[in-house]
Structures are given as C-alpha cells and as structure tokens.
C-alpha positions as CSV (number, residue, x, y, z in Angstrom):
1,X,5.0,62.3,65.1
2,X,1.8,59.7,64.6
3,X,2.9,59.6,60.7
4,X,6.5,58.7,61.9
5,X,5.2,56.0,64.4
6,X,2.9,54.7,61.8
7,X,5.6,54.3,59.0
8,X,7.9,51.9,61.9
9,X,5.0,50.0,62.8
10,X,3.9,48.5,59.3
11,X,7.7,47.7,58.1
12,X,8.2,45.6,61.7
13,X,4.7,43.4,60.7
14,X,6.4,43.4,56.9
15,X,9.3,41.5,58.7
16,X,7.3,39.6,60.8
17,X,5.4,38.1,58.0
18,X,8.6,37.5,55.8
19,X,10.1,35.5,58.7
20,X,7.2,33.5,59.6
21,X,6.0,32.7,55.8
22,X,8.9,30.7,54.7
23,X,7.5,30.4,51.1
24,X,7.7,33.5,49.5
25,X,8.8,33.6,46.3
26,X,10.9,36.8,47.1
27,X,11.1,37.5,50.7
28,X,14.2,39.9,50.3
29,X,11.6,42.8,48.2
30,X,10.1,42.3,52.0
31,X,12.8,43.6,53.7
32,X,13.5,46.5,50.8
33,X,9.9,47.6,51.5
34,X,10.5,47.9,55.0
35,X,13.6,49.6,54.5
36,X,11.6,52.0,52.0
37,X,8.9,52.6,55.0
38,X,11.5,52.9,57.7
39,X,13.8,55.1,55.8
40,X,10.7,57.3,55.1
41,X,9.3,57.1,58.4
42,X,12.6,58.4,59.6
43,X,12.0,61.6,57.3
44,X,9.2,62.5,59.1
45,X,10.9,61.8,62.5
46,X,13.5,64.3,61.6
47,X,11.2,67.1,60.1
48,X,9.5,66.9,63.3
49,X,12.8,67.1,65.5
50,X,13.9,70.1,63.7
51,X,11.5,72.3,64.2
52,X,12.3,72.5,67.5
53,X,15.8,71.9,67.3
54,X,18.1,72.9,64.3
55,X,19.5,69.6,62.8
56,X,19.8,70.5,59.2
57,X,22.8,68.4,58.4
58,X,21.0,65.1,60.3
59,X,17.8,66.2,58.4
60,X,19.8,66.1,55.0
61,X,21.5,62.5,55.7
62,X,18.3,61.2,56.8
63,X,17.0,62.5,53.5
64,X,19.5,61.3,51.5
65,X,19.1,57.8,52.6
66,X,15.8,57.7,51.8
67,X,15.7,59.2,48.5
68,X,18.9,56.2,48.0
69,X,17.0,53.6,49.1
70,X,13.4,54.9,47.2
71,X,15.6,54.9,43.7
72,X,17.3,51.7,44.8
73,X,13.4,50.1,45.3
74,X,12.2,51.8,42.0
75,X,15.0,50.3,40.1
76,X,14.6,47.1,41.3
77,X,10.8,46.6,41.7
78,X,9.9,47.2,38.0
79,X,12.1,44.6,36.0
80,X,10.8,42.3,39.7
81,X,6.9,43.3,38.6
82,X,6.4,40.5,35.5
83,X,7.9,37.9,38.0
84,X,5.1,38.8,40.9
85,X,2.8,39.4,37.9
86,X,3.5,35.5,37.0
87,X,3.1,34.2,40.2
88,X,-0.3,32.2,40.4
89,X,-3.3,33.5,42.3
90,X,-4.2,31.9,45.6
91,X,-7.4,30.7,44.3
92,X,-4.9,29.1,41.0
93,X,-3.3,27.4,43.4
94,X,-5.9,26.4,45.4
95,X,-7.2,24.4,41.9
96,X,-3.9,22.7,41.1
97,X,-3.7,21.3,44.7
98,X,-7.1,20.2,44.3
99,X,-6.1,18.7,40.7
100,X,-3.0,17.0,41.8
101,X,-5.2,15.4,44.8
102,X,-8.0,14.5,41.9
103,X,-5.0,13.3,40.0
104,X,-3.5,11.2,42.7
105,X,-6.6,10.0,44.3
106,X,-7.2,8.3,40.5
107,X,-3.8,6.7,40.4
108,X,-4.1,5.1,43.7
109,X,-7.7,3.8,42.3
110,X,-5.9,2.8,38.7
111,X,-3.0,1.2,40.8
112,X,-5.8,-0.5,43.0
113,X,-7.8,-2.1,40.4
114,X,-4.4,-3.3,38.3
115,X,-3.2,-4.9,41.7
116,X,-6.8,-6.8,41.8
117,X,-6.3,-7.8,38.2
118,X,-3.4,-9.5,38.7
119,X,-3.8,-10.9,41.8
120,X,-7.5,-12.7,40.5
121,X,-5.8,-12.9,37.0
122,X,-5.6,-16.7,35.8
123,X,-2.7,-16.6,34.6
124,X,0.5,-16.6,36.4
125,X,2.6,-13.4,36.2
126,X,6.0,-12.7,37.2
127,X,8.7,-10.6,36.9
128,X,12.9,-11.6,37.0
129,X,15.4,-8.9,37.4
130,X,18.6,-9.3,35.3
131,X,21.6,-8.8,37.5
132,X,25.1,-6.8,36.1
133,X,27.0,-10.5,36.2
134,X,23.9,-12.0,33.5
135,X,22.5,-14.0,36.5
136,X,18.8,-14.0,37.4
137,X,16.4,-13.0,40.0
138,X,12.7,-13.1,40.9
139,X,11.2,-9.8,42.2
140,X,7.5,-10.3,42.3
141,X,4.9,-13.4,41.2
142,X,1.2,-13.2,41.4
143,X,-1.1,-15.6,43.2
144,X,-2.0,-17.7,39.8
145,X,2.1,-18.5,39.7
146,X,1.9,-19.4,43.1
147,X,-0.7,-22.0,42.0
148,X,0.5,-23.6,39.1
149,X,4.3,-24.0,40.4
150,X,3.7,-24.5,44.3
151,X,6.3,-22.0,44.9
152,X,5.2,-19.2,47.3
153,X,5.7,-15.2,47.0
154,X,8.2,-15.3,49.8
155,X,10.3,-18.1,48.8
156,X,10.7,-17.0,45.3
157,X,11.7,-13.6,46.5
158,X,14.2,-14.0,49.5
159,X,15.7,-17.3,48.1
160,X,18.2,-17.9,45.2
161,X,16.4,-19.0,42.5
162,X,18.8,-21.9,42.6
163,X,16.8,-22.7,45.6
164,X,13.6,-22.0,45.2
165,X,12.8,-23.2,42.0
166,X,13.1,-27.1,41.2
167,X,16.4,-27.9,39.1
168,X,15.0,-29.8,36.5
169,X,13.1,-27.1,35.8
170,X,15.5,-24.4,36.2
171,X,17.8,-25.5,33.8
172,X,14.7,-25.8,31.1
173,X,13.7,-22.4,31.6
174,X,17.3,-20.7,31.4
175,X,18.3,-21.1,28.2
176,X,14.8,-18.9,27.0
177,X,15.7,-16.3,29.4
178,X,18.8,-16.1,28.7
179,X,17.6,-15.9,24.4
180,X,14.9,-12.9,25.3
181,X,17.7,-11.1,26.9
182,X,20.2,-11.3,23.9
183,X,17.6,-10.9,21.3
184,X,16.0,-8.3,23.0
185,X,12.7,-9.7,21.6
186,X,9.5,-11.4,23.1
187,X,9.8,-15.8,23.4
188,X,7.6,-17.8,23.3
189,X,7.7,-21.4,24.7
190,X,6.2,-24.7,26.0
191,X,7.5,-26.4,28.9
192,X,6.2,-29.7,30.8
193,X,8.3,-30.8,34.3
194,X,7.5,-32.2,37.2
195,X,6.8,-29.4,39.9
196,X,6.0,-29.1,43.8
197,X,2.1,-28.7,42.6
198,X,2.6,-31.9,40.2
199,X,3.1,-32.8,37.0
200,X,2.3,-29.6,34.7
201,X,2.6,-28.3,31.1
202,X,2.9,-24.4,30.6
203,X,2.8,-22.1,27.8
204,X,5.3,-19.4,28.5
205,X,5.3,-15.5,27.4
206,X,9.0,-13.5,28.4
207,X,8.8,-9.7,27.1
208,X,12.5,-8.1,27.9
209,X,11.5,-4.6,29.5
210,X,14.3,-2.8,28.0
211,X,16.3,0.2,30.4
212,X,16.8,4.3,29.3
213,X,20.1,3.0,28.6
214,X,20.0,0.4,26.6
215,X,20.3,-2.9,28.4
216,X,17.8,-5.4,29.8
217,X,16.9,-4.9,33.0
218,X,13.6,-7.2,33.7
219,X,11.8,-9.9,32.0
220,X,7.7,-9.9,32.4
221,X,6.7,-13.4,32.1
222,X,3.5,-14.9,32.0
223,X,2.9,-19.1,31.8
224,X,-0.5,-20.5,31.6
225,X,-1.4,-23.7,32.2
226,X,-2.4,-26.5,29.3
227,X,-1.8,-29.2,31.2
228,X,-5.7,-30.7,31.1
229,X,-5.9,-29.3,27.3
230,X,-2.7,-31.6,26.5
231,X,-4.8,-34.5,28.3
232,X,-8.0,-33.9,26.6
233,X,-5.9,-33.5,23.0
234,X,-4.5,-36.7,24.0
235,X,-7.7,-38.8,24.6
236,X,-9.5,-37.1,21.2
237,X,-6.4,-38.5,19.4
238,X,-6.7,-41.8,21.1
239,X,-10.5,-41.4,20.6
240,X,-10.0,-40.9,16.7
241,X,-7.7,-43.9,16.4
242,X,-10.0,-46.3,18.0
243,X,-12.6,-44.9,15.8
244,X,-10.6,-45.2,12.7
245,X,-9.2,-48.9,13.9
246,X,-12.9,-49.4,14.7
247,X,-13.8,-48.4,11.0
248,X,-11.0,-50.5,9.6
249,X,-12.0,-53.5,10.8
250,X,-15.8,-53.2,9.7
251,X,-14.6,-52.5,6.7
252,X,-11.8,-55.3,6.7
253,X,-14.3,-57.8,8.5
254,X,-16.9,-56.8,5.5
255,X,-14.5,-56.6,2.3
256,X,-13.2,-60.0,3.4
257,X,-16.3,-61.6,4.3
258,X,-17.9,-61.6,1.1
259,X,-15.3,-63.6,-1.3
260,X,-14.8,-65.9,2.1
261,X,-18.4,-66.7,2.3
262,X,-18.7,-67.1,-1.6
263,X,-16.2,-69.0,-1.6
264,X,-17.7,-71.4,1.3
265,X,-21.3,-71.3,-0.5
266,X,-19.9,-72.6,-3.6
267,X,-17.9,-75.3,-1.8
268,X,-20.7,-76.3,0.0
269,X,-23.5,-76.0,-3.6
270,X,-20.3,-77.9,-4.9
271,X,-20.2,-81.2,-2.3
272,X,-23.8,-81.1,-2.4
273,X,-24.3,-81.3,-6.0
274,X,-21.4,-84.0,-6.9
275,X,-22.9,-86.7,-4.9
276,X,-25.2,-87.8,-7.1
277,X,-23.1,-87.1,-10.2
278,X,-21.1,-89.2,-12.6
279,X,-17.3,-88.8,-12.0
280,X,-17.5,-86.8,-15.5
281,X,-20.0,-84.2,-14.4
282,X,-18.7,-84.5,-10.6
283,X,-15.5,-83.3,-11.8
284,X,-16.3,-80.8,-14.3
285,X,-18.9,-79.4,-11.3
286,X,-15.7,-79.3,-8.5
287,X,-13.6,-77.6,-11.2
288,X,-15.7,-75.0,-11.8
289,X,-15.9,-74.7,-7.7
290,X,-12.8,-74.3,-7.5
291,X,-12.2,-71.8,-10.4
292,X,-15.4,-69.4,-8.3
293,X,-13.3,-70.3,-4.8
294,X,-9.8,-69.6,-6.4
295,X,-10.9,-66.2,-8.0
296,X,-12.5,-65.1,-4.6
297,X,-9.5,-66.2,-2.5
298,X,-7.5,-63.8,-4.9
299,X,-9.8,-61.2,-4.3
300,X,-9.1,-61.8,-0.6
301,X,-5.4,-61.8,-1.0
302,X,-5.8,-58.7,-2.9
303,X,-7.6,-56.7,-0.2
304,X,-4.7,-58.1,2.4
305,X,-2.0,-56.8,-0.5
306,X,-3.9,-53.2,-0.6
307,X,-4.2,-52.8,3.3
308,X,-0.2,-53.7,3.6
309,X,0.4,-51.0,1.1
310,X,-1.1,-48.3,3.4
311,X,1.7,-47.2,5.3
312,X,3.4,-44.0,5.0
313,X,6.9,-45.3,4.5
314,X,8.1,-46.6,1.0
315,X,8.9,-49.9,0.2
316,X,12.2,-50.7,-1.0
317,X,14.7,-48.9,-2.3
318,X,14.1,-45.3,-4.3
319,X,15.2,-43.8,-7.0
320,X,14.8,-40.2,-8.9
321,X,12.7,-40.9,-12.0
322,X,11.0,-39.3,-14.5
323,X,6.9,-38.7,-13.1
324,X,5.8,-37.9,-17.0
325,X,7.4,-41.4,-17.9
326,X,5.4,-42.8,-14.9
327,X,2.2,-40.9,-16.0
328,X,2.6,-42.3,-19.7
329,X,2.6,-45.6,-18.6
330,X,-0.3,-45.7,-16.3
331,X,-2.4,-43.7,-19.2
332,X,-1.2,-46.3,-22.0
333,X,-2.7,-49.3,-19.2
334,X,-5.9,-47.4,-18.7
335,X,-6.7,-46.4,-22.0
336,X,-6.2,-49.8,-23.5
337,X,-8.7,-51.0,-20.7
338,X,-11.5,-48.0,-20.5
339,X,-11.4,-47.6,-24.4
340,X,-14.2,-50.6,-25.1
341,X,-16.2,-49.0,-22.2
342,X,-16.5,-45.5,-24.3
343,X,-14.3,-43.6,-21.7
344,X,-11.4,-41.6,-23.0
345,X,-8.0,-40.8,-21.3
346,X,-6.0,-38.0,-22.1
347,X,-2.5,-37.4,-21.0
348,X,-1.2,-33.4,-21.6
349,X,2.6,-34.0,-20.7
350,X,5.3,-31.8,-20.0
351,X,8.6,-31.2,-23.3
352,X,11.0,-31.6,-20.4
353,X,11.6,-34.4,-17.6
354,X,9.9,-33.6,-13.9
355,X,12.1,-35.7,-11.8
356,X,11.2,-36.6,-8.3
357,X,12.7,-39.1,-5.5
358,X,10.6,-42.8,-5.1
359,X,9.2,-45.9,-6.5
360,X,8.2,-45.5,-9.9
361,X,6.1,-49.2,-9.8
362,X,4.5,-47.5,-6.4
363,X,3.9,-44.0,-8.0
364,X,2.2,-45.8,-11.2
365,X,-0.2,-48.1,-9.0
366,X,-1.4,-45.2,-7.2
367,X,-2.2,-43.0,-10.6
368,X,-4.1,-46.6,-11.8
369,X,-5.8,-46.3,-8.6
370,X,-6.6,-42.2,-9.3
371,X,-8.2,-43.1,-12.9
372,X,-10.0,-46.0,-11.7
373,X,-11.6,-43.9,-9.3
374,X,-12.0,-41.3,-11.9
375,X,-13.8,-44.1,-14.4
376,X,-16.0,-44.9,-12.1
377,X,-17.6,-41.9,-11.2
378,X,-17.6,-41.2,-14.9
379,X,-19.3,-44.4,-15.1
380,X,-21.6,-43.5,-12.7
381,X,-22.7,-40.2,-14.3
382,X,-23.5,-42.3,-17.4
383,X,-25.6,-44.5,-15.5
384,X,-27.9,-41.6,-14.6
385,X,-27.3,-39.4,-17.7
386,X,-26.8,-41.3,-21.1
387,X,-25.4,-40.0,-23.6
388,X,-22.9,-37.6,-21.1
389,X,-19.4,-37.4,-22.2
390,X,-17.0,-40.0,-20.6
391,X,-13.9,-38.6,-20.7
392,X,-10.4,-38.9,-18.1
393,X,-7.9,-36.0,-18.4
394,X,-4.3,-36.5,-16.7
395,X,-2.2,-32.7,-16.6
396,X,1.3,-32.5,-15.7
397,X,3.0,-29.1,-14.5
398,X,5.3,-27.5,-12.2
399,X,4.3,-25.4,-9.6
400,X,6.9,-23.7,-7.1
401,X,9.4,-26.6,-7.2
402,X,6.6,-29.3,-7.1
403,X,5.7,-31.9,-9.9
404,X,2.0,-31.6,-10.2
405,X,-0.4,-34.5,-11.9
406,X,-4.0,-33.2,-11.6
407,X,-6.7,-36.3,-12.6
408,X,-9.9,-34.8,-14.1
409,X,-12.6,-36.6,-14.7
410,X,-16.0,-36.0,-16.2
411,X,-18.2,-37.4,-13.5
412,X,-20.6,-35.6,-11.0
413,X,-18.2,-34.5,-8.8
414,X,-17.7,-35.2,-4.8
415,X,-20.2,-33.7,-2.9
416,X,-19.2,-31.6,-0.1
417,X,-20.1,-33.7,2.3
418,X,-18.0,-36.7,1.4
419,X,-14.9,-34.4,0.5
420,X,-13.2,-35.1,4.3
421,X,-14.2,-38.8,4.2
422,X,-12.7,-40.1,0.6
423,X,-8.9,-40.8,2.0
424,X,-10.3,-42.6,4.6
425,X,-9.3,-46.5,4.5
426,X,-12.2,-48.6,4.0
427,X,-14.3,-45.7,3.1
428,X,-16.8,-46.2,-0.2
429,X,-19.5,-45.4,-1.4
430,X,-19.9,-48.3,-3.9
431,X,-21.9,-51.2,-3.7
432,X,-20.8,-54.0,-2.6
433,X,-17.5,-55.8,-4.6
434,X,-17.7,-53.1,-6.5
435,X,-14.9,-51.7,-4.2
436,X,-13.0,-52.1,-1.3
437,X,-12.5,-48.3,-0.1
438,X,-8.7,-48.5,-0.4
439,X,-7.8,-46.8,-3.6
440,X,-7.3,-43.4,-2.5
441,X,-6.4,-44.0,0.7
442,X,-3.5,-46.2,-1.1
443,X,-2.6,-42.8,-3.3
444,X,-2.6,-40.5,-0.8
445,X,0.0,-42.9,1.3
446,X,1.9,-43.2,-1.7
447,X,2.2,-39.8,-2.1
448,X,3.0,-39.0,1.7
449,X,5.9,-41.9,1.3
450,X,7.6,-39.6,-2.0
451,X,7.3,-36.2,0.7
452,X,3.9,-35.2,-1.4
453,X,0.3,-35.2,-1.0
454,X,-2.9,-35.2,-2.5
455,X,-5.7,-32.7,-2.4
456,X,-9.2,-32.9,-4.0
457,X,-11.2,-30.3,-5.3
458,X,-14.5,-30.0,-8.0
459,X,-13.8,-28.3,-11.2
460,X,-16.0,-25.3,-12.3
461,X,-17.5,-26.9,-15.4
462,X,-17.8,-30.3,-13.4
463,X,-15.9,-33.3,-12.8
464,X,-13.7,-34.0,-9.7
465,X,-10.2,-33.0,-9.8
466,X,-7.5,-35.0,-7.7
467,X,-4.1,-33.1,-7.6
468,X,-0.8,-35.2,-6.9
469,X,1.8,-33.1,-5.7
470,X,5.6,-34.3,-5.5
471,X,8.9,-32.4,-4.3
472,X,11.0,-32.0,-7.4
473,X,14.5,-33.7,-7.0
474,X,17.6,-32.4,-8.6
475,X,17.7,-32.9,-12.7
476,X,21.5,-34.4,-11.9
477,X,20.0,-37.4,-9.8
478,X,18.1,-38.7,-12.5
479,X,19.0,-42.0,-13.1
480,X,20.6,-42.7,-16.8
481,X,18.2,-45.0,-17.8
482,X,15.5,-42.3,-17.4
483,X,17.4,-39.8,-19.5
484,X,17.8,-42.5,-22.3
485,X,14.1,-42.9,-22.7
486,X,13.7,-39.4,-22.3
C-alpha cells in the first residue's frame, strides 16, 4: 500500500515541476513519466485490493495500461535520449551566460570609447541618410561639425536640411552627394562658403555605405577644416613674391647701375678733360665719350629688352616650325663665334622634321642664351684647368610626343646647391658685366610660352646638361616654307 502511495506522490511533484519550470526543453516526457509512475503505482494498488477482494478483470486492465503505456515510454525515450544527451550541462550554461555578459560588457566598453573618439575627434563627422525619392537627410553630426559649421546636433536633425543648412552652401555640396551616390564610390572635395561660424574652407571625404540590397542608403562624411592653412599658403606665396620682386630689383638696380654710372664717369673725365684742349683734341676726347657712353646705354637698353622678354606668354603671332632648323641655326651663330676661343659646338640632328607650335626667332634666342651659358662655364673650367677639353654638344630627340634639345657642355657642372637657384631672374654667379642673370631665366620663359620646360641635370662623366622639352605639333601644320628647307 506504501509502494502504491509512493509511486502517486513522485509523478504529482513531476507535474508540479513541469508546470512551474516553463523552460524545458521537453516538458511533455514529464508528463509520460508521470503517467509511467502513476500507471505503475496503480499496479500495486490493485495487487493489494485483490487479495482481499477478487478483481481479476480490473487487475488485468490495470495491467494492461501499464504495460501500454511502459512500451509507449520505451519507444519513445530512446530515439528522445541523443536530444537530452545534447542538451548543455547547467554548469555549460552557466559559462556561456557568463561569456555573453563578458562579451557584452566589452561592446558597451568598445561602443564607449568609439562614442568618445568621435565626439573629441577634430574633425567633423556626419552621417546623411538617402531617402526612396533621391532627397537627403542628416541623421547624426559630431561635436567638431558642430564647430566648424555653427549648425547644432538638434537643428540638423529635426530640421529639413533646406533649413538648417545655409543655401549657398547647400547647393555646393549637392551636386557631390548626389555623384557618391550614383558612382557608388568615395569623393573627394574642397569647398569654401560663407557659414553661421564665418568664412571657412573644408576638405570633404563622402564614403556611400552601400545596403544588403544593393542601393545606397547613407553617406559617412567627414570635412576638416584648412581654412588657416589656405591663409598661411597665401601669405608664403605673397611672402615669395616680395622676396623674388625684392631680388629683382637688386639685381635690376645693380645690372643698371653700372653702365649708368660708367657712362656718367666718362662724361664727367670727358667735360673735365676738354677744357683745356684744342677744339681738335677736345673733339676727338668727346667722341670717344660718347662712343664709351653710347655702348653702355646699349648695354642698359639691353638689360630692359631681356627683362621684357621674361613673361610667360609669347609675343606675336606663332607658327609650327621645324625645332632642328631652329637648333641649326643657333649652332651655325655660335660656332662661328666660340671657334677663335678654342670651344667646339656640335649639333647631332634628327633625319626627319620635329615640328612644334611658337616663335622660331624666340626659340633660337633662348638656345643662344643655353650655349652661352654652356661657353661660359666651359670657359670657366679652362680658367682653372688648362689644357681641358672645351667642347658644346647640342642632341635632338623625341621622347613620348615631346621634341627634346639637351645642351651639354664640358664645364664643371652646377653644384647642387645652386641647381634650384639658376632660373631665377637676376640670379648669377658671374662677376660683375660679365652677366646680367637673365639668360636662363629668359629660356626657361621661352619654353613655358611654347607649353615646354626646361630641366637641368649634371652628366655622369661631367658637364651640365640643360634639357629643352617642347610638345610636338602635328606634321600637317608645318608651315610650307619649313618643309621646303627641309
């Protein structure tokens, strides 16, 4: 009877903790236990009731039950047991919660610490949502934007952007938002308006943040501020053009001073000395005055002539021409003048025409400038090494759709610290009225004018080497005369 008791107790607590533990994996192998213990526990009940009283045929149903419900439990417990088996262990569990916690107590950390970032981060952040209809608006911006644009968090946010952004503005920034989201690509962009914080000028950064399904949903900006860099690039270029005017006109005041004061000295020797001449000598003393004074003032007009020549932009009309025509030329004019000096000039020229767009008188004066400079610093090398070779070569080739004419001289070279220096006007390193600094600043701005340029560099087996190079122009465009001569 106790066994009986027993078996209806522990099925009821079975049931009891099924109904109170609402996270069991299976709850209903509860109540098939229970039925199990009850069905058995009502066995023994019955065994007990008949030995008093007869009740076979209650005894067998009873029995019957059981043994159905027994099977049924078997049958379904073992294909059930690698499920349970599965299920972690409390202690398991007890670990992943205390991972997940680990796991989320460092992402609220990693989330603090970004949130700092941006907010202390110099520069400003901000992030526009793209709306179905292609329109724009602002979700979030960082203190720094704040800032630099004087627009505030809250305005940005509840406001159109229409609103709270100035129009000007606006309507500059649009059209690169609008190019990030079709090209789906980063843009890059400088912008300068006039903004509630003040005048500003902002480098600007969009990266599209591109959706699962395809289409651009944000834009992550970030603008920093160059406004005091453009001002500070602004006064070192004004800086650099004082200083270069400033060296222009010590040079020019120096250059022009000296055949201005010869000329006054020999005016002055000249009245002094004729008044107590016969009018014979008197006038043969004046003429040769005037011969020193006329030569100097041509010097003088000559240095004004070479400093007009310095701009960028050619002088009269251009032409295409042939530059190994030009090249000949110039050689044939130095090397009848350099020849008594012991200097030789060399010209390797190209079989065919190289046919660029200019002046061909201006293009020859600046290659007579090139091999004067080259003679005298082959001159120069002679000075301190006799007996060293004096020789001027002039190389014409085409490089990459460029006429090249490369100068070589035998010289010393230009030292290294004078290589950033040469172009400049007024810059020399003769003595003076030897030279007025303006012959290779004259080249290089005839070059510029043709769409060329001129670099320098020292040869290996010594000598400086000045390299002319000139955009080709089409062979058609040459000019009939050239093609004649060619």
């Amino acid at each position: 009877m106790a066994t009986g008791l027993a078996y209806l107790s522990i099925p009821a607590a079975l049931v009891v903790f099924a109904m109170r533990r609402r996270d069991l994996a299976y709850p209903w192998v509860f109540v098939l236990f229970a039925a199990f213990i009850i069905a058995c526990g009502a066995t023994h009940l019955m065994h007990a009731y008949t030995m008093f009283t007869p009740a076979y045929e209650a005894e067998g149903l009873v029995k019957a039950i059981t043994a159905a419900v027994s099977v049924t439990t078997a049958i379904v417990l073992w294909p059930l047991l690698p499920r349970l088996l599965a299920l972690p262990s409390p202690e398991a569990m007890a670990r992943e919660v205390e991972d997940r916690r680990a796991a989320e107590a460092r992402a609220l950390a990693s989330e603090a610490r970004s949130a700092a970032f941006i907010a202390h981060l110099a520069e400003a952040l901000f992030v526009i949502r793209v709306r179905p209809d292609g329109g724009f608006q602002a979700e979030t911006v960082n203190p720094a934007f704040e800032r630099l644009f004087g627009i505030t968090e809250q305005a940005i946010r509840r406001q159109p952007l229409e609103q709270a952004v100035p129009e000007a503005m606006l309507a500059a920034a649009l059209p690169h938002w609008h190019q990030a989201v079709a090209q789906r690509q980063p843009v890059d962009y400088v912008m300068e308006a006039e903004t509630p914080a003040g005048w500003r000028v902002w480098q600007t950064v969009l990266v599209p943040m591109v959706s699962a399904e395809g289409p651009v949903e944000r834009l992550l900006g970030s603008a920093r501020d160059i406004t005091m860099t453009r001002r500070l690039q602004a006064d070192l270029l004004q800086s650099a053009r004082l200083a270069t005017v400033g060296t222009m006109c010590a040079g020019l005041a120096h250059e022009a001073s000296q055949p201005l004061n010869a000329a006054m000295l020999w005016l002055r020797s000249a009245r002094a000395a004729a008044e107590g001449l016969q009018p014979e000598a008197r006038l043969t003393r004046l003429h040769t005055a005037f011969g020193v004074v006329e030569g100097q003032l041509r010097r003088a007009g000559d240095l004004v002539a070479r400093i007009r020549a310095l701009p960028d932009d050619e002088a009269g009309a251009t032409q295409v021409f042939d530059v190994g025509r030009t090249a000949a030329d110039a050689v044939a004019t130095a090397s009848g003048q350099y020849a008594p000096e012991g200097i030789e000039v060399i010209l390797h020229n190209l079989p065919g025409p190289l046919p660029v767009r200019g002046a061909p008188a201006r293009l020859e004066q600046a290659l007579l400038q090139l091999l004067a400079n080259a003679r005298d610093a082959v001159q120069d090398r002679q000075a301190g090494e006799p007996g060293s070779e004096g020789r001027i070569t002039v190389t014409l080739l085409e490089e990459a759709g460029e006429a090249v004419v490369e100068v070589q001289d035998t010289g010393a070279g230009v030292p290294d610290a004078l290589r950033d220096s040469i172009f400049d006007p007024f810059f020399t390193t003769r003595d003076p009225g030897r030279g007025s600094g303006l012959g290779l600043p004259l080249a290089a701005a005839v070059a510029r004018g043709m769409g060329g340029r001129i670099d320098q560099h020292n040869a290996p087996e010594g000598g400086a080497v000045f390299t002319m190079r000139l955009a080709l122009a089409p062979l058609a465009c040459l000019q009939p005369a050239e093609e004649a001569r060619i």
